[in-house]
LUMTORVEX-481026 format. One record per residue (C-alpha): chain; x, y, z. Coordinates in Angstrom, 1 decimal. Layout:
! LUMTORVEX-481026
> A_X_Y_Z
...
//
This chain:
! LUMTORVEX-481026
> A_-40.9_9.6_53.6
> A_-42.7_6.5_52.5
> A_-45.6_6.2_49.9
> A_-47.1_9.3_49.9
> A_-44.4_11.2_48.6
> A_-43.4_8.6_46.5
> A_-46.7_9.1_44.7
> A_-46.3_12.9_44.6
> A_-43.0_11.7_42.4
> A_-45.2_8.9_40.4
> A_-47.9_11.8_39.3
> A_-45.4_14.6_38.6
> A_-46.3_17.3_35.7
> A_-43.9_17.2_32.9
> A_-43.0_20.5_30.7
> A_-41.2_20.5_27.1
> A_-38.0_22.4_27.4
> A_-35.4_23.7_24.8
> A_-32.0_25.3_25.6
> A_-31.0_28.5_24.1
> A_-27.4_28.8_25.3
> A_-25.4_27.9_22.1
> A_-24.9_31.5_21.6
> A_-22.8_31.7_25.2
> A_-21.0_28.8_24.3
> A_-17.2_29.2_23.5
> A_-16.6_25.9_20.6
> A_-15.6_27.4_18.1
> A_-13.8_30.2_18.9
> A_-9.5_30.5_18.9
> A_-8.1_32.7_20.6
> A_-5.2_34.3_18.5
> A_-4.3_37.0_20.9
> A_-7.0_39.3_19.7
> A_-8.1_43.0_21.7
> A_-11.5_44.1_23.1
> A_-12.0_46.6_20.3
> A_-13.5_43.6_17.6
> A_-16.7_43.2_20.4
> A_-17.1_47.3_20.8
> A_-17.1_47.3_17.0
> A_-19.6_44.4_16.6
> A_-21.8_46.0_19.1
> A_-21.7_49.3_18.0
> A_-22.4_47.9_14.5
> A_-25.3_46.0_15.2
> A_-26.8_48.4_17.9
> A_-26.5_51.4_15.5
> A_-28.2_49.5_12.7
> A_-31.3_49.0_15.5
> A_-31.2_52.3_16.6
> A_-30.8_54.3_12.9
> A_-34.3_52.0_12.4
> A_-35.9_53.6_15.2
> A_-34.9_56.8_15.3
> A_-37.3_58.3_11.7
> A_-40.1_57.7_14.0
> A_-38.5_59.6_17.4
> A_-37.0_62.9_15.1
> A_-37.6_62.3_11.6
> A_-36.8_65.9_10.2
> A_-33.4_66.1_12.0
> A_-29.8_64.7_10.6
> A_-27.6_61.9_11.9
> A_-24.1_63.0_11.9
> A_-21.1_61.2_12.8
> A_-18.8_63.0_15.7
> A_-16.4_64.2_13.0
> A_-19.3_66.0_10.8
> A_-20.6_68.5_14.4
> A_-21.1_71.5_13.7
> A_-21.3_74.2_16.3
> A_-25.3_75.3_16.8
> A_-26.5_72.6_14.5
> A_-29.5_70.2_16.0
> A_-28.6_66.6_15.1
> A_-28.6_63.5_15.8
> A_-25.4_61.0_16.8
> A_-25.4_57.8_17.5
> A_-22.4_55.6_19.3
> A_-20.6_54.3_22.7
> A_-21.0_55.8_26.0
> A_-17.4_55.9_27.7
> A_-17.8_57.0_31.7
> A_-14.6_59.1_32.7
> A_-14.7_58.3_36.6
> A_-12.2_59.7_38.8
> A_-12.6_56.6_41.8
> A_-12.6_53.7_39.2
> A_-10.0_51.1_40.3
> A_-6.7_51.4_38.0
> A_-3.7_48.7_37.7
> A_-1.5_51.7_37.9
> A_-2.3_53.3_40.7
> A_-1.2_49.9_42.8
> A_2.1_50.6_41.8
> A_2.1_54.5_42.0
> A_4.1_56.1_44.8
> A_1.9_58.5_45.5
> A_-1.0_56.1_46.4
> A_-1.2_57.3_49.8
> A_-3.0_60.5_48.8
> A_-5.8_58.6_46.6
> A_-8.9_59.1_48.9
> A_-10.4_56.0_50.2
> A_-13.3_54.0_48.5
> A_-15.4_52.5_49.3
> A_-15.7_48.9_47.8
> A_-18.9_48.5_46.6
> A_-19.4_52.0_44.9
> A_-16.8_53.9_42.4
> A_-19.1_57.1_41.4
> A_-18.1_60.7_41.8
> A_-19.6_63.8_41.7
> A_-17.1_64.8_38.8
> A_-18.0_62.0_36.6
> A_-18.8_62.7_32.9
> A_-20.2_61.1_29.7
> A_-18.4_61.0_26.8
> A_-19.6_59.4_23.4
> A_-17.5_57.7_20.5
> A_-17.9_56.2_16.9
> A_-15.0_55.8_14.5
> A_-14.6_59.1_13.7
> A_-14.1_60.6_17.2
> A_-15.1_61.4_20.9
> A_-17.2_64.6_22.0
> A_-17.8_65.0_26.0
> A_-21.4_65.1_26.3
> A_-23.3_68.0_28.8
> A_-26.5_69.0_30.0
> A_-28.8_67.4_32.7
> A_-30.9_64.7_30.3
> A_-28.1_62.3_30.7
> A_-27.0_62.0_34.4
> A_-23.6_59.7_34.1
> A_-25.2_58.2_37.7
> A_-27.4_56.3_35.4
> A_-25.3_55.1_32.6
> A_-22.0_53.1_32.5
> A_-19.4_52.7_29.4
> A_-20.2_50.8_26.7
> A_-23.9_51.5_26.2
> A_-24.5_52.3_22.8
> A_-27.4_54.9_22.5
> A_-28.4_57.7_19.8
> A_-28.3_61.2_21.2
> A_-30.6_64.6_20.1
> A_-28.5_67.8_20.7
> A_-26.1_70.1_19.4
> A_-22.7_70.8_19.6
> A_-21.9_74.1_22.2
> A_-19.1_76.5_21.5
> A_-16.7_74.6_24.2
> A_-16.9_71.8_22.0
> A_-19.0_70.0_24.0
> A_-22.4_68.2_22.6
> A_-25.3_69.5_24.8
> A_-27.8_67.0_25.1
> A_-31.6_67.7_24.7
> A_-33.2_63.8_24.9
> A_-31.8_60.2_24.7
> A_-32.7_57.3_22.4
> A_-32.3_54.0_24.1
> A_-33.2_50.4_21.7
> A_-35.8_49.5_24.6
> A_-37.3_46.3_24.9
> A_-36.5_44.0_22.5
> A_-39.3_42.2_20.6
> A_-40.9_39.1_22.6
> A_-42.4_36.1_21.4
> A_-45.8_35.9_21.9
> A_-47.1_33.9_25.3
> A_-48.7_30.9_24.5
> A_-52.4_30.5_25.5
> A_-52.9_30.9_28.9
> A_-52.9_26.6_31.0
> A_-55.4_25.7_33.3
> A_-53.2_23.9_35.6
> A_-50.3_25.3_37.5
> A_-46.6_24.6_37.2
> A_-43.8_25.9_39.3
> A_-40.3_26.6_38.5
> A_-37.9_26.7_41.1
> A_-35.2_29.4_41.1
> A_-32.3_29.0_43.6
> A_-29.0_30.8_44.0
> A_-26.0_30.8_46.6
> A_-26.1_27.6_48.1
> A_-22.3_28.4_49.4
> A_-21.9_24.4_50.2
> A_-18.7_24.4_52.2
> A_-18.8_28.3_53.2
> A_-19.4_29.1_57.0
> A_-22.6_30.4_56.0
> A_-24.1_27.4_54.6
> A_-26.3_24.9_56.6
> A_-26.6_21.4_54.9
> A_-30.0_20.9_56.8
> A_-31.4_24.0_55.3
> A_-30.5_23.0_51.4
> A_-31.7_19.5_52.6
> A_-35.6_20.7_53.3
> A_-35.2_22.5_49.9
> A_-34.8_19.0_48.4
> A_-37.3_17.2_50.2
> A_-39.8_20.0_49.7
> A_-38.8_19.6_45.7
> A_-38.8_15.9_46.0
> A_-42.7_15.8_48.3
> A_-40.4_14.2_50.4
> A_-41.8_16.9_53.3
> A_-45.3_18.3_54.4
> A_-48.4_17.4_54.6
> A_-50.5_16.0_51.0
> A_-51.7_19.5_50.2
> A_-48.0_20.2_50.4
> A_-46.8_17.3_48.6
> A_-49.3_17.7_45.3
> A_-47.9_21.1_44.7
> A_-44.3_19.6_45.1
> A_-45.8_17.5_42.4
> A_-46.5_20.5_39.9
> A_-42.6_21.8_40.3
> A_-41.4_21.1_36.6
> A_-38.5_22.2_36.4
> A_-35.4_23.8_39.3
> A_-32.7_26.4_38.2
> A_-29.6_26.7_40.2
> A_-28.2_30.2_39.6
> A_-24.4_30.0_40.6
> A_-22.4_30.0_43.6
> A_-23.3_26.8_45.0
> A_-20.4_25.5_46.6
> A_-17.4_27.5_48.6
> A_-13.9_26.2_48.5
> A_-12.3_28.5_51.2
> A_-9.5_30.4_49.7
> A_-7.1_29.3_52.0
> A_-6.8_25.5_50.5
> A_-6.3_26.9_47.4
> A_-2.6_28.3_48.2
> A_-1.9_25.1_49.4
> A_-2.5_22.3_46.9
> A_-0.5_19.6_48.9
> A_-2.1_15.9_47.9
> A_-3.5_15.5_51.6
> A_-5.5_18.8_50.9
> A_-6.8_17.7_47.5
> A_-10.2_15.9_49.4
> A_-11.2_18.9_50.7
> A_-11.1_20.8_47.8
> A_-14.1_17.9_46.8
> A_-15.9_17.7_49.4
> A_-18.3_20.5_49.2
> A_-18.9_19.4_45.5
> A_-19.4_16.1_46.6
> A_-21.8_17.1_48.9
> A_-23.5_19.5_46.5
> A_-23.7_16.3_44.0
> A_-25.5_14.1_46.8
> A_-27.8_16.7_47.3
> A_-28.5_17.3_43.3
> A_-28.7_13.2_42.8
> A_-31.9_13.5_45.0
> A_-33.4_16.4_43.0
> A_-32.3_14.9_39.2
> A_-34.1_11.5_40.3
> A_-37.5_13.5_40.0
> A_-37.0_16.8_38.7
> A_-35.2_17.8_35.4
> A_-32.7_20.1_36.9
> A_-30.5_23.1_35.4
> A_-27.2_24.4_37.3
> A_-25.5_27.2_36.1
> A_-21.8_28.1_37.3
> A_-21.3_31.6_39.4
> A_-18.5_33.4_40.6
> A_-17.3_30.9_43.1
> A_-18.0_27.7_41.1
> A_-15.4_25.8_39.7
> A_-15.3_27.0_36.3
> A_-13.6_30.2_34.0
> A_-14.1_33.0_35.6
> A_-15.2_35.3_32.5
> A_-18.5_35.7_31.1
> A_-19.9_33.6_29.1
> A_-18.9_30.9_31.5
> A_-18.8_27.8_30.5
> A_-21.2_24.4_31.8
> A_-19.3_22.9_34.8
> A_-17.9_19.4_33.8
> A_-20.3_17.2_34.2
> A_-17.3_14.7_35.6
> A_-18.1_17.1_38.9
> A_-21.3_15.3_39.4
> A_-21.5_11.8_39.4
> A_-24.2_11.1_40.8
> A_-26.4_13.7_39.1
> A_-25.1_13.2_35.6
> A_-26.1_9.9_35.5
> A_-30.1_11.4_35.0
> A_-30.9_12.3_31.7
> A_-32.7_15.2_34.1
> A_-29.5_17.0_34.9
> A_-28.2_19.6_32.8
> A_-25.5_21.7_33.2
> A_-25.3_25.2_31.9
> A_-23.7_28.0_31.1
> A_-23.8_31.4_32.5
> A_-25.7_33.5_31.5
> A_-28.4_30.8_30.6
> A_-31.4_31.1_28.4
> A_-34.0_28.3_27.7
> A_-37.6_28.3_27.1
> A_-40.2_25.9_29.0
> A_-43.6_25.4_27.4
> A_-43.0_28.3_25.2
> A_-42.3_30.5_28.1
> A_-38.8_31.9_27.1
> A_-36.1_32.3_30.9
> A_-33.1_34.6_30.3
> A_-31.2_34.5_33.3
> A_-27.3_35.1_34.9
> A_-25.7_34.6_38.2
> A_-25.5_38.1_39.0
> A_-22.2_39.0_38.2
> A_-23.6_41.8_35.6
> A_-25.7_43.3_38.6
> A_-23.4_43.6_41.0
> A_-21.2_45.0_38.2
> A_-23.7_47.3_37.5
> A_-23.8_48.4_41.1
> A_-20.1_49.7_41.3
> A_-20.3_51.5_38.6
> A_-24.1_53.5_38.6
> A_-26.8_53.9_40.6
> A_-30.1_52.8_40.9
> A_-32.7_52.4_43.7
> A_-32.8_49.1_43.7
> A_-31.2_45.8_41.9
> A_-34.5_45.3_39.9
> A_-34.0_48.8_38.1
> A_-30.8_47.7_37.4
> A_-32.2_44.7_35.3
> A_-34.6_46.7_33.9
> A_-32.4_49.0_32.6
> A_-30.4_45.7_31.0
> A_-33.6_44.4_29.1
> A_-34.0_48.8_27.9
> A_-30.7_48.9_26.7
> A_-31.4_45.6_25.0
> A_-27.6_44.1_26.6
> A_-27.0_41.7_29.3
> A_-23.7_42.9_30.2
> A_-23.0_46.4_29.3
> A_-19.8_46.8_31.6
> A_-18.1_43.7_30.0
> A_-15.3_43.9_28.9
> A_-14.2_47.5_30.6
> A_-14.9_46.7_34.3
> A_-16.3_42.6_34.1
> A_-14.4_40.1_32.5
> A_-15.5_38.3_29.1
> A_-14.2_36.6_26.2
> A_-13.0_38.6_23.7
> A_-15.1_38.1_20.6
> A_-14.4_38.6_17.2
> A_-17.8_39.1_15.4
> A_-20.5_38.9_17.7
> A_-21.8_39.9_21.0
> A_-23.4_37.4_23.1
> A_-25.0_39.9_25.1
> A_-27.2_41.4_23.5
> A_-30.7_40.6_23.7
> A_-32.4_39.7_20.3
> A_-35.7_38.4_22.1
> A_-37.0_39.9_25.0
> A_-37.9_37.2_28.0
> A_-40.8_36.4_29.9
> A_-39.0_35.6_32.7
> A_-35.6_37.3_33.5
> A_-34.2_36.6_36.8
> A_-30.5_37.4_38.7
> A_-28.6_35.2_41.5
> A_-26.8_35.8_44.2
> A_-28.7_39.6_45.1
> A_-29.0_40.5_48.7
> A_-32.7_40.1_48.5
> A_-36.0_39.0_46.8
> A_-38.1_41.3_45.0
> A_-39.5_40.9_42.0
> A_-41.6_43.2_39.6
> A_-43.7_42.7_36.2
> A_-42.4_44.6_33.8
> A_-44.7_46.1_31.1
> A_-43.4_47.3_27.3
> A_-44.8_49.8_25.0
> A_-45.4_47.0_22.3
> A_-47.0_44.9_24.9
> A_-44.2_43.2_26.0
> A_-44.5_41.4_29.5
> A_-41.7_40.7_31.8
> A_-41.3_39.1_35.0
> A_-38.1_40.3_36.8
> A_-36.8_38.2_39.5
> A_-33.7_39.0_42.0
> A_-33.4_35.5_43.7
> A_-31.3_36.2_46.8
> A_-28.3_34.2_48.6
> A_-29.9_30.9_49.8
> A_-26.9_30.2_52.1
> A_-28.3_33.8_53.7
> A_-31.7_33.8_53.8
> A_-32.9_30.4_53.5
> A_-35.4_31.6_50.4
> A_-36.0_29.9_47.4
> A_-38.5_32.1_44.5
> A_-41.3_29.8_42.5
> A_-42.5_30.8_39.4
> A_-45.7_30.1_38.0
> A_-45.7_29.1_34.6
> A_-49.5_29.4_34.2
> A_-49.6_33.3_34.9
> A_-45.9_34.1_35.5
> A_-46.8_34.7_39.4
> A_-44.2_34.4_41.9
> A_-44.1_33.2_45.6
> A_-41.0_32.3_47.8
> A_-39.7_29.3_49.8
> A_-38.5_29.8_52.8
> A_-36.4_27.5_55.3
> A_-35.4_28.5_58.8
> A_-33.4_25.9_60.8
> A_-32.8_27.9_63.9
> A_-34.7_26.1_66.8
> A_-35.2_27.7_69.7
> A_-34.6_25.6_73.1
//
């Protein structure tokens, strides 16, 4: 371990870094008991006001209407709420009902249906949308989008083209740096699952450290400013958590200790960001909160360690990260299609909203007066944790917009960490096998 890598620590590049997540963070809010309607208002609000901007340079000659003011034959413009009618979407109810039996099976990870339809809604009303510009296999409720068509004489609204806000506008990228300097994206560390092997995550944090490798090895070790965490990192089997007898309480902390030995070593070096997912110790809907920080001794003794909430947006040398744990992926997944997860975060930077589905079909708070999800500033780097993959893509906007989309995949899985170069917004993987053959 010795001096070598000790000096890969000593001569470590720094990078100025500024958080962003004040507008996912639940202070001052009450809840009084409030409905889901106040955050479909407030984001039909604000998304109508973006998209009435936009749309005198898509059809200037034609009218925006409201639903209420459609008349049959007329070519106009509306603007509102997608709602999905899907006859498979999972319903409280139909636990209870008696006739249950007869409900075809589904399968988990997809609810779509041949029979699915679109409908769209402002205050005034609801029209069923037709026509084969808007496939419902590609949108999910609560999108809010402006729509050219007219209205047909079965009531419906026939479709002829879609507006969508697109990317929003991006700060400009600061002057290109000579020298290179990696971020380290990591998600699904699963401490304590049966997947998870301790020896793996270990090389990750001697790699991180330059505790590992040869000197070539250790100097780029030495350009990794910064490590992300992207949810999921520790498992507490379900199990223990029916059974909350004293004796049991240790082993509810064990995997966190252990995660917390493991992030002691990476805080004494590197400044160090960890986000809570789905399985993490903390609320369960989005925006969720930082994980205590009483979780992690060790590690929040650093001034290095920060813990953050999900989703989590920061900037690092100017460089802006938007990122979430991948709960509004997989979300994504169940209820549309796409060929791939990157699509499905491109389509959440194009409709300028991190979390379309929430609240209908994923859990968040219920807001008042904002939405925290949509995107006011497009990223330059937007990545999501916990996919089944890695793939990444470089995504290109008509106002010159330049994004680098990253799925980092389950660590616990596939042993694969993603780098991101700061200096051109390149990416490369880590990867750490541990199975030794005899």
């Amino acid at each position: 371990m010795g001096i070598d890598g000790e000096e890969a620590l000593l001569q470590r590049k720094q990078s100025t870094y500024l958080s962003l997540d004040e507008t996912f963070e639940i202070r001052k809010e009450t809840y009084r008991g409030q409905q889901y309607s106040q955050i479909y208002f407030a984001r039909l609000h604000l998304m109508r006001t973006l998209l009435y901007s936009l749309v005198p340079n898509w059809k200037p000659s034609l009218p925006v209407c409201t639903v209420l003011e459609l008349e049959g034959g007329k070519e106009c413009i509306i603007v509102g709420t997608l709602y999905k009618h899907m006859k498979l979407k999972p319903s409280i109810l139909d636990e209870y009902s008696k006739e249950r039996s007869a409900t075809p099976l589904v399968k988990p990870h997809n609810f779509m249906h041949p029979d699915d339809h679109l409908v769209l809604e402002d205050e005034s009303g609801r029209v069923k949308l037709s026509g084969t510009m808007l496939l419902p296999s590609a949108y999910v409720t609560g999108l809010v989008v402006a729509l050219h068509g007219k209205e047909t004489g079965a009531g419906d609204f026939l479709v002829l083209e879609i507006l969508e806000a697109g990317l929003a506008p991006q700060i400009e990228l600061p002057l290109k740096s000579r020298e290179d300097k990696y971020v380290v994206l990591v998600s699904g560390l699963s401490i304590g699952s049966s997947t998870s092997n301790p020896l793996q995550f270990q090389l990750l944090v001697d790699h991180i450290t330059g505790h590992l490798g040869d000197e070539k090895q250790q100097d780029i070790a030495a350009q990794i400013v910064h490590v992300v965490i992207a949810g999921n990192s520790v498992e507490i089997p379900h199990g223990l958590l029916n059974n909350l007898a004293s004796k049991d309480q240790s082993s509810h902390s064990d995997p966190i200790q252990e995660l917390d030995i493991l992030l002691t070593q990476i805080a004494a070096g590197v400044p160090l960001d960890i986000m809570p997912g789905v399985n993490d110790p903390a609320n369960f809907s989005l925006p969720q909160q930082a994980l205590n920080r009483c979780l992690f001794p060790g590690s929040a003794a650093y001034n290095t360690f920060r813990s953050c909430t999900n989703p989590h947006c920061f900037e690092l040398d100017n460089i802006r990260f938007l990122g979430t744990s991948g709960q509004n992926i997989d979300d994504l997944q169940k209820y549309s299609e796409a060929k791939d997860q990157l699509e499905f975060m491109e389509r959440t930077l194009k409709w300028r909203h991190l979390a379309p589905t929430a609240p209908n079909t994923l859990g968040c708070y219920p807001f008042t007066d904002r939405d925290p999800f949509m995107i006011e500033s497009c990223p330059h780097v937007y990545f999501a944790g916990n996919m089944d993959k890695y793939d990444t893509h470089l995504l290109k906007g008509s106002e010159g917009q330049l994004v680098r989309l990253v799925s980092i995949p389950k660590f616990s899985k596939t042993g694969i960490a993603v780098v991101v170069n700061l200096r051109n917004l390149e990416c490369h993987t880590l990867s750490f096998g541990t199975q030794f053959s005899s």
